[in-house]
N, C-alpha and C positions, 0 to 999 in steps of 0.2 A: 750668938752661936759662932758667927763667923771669927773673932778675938776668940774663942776659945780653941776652934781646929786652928789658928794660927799659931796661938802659944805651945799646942800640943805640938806642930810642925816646929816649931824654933828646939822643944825639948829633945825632939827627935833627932833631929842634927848636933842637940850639944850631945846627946847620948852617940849619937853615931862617931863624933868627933872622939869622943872619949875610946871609943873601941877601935877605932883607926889607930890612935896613938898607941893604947895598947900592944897591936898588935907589930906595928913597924919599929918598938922598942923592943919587944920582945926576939924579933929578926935582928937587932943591930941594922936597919937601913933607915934613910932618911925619910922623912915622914910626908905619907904621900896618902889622900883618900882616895876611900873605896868610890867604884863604881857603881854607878845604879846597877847595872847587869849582873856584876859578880856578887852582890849581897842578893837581888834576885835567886841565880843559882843557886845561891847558898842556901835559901829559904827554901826554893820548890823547884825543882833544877827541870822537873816534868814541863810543866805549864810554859818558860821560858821555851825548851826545844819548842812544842807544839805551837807556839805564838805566831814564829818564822814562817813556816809552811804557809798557815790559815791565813795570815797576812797578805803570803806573797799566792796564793791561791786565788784567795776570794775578792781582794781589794785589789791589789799589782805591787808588783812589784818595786814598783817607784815610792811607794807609800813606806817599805819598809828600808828603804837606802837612805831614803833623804829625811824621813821621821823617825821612825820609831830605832833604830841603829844608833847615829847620833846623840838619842835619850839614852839609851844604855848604854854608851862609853863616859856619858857624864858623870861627874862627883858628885855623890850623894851629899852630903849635908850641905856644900852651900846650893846645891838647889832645893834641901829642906828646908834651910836661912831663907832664902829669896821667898818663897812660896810661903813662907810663915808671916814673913813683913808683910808679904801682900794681901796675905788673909786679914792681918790686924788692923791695916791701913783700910781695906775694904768694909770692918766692920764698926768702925770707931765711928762714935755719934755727931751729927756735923751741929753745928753752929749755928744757931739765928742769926741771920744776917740782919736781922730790924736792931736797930739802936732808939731806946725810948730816950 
């Protein structure tokens, strides 16, 4: 199970990669990916606002400067790439270490 949310996670990044490209040819600028935040917004632009508050509400403030902020100025697909290797690497069948 775990080889398969990671390969779906590598798909997701080449797809994401693909619509990145898309879009920064279509602008004539140099090719630069999206954001976790701004594909968020883009999806549900509600839930992202409401995140903010609840976060710095319920939990502090600190939680949302130094965590969750940070994550959303990140680049989506290589932190889809990353998170996919790690899924596959995590799910891959280990080795008998006995030698007959």
């Amino acid at each position: 199970m775990k080889r398969i949310i990671g390969f779906l996670l590598f798909v997701g990044g080449l797809v994401t990669v693909w619509f990145d490209w898309q879009a920064t040819t279509a602008q004539a600028e140099p090719f630069r990916f999206a954001k976790i935040g701004d594909v968020w917004f883009q999806i549900h632009a509600g839930s992202l606002q409401v995140l903010q508050p609840a976060i710095e509400r319920y939990i502090g403030p600190w939680l949302w400067e130094w965590i969750f902020f940070p994550v959303l100025l990140a680049p989506l697909a290589p932190v889809l790439f990353v998170l996919g290797a790690l899924f596959w690497f995590w799910g891959r069948k280990k080795r008998d270490k006995r030698r007959y």
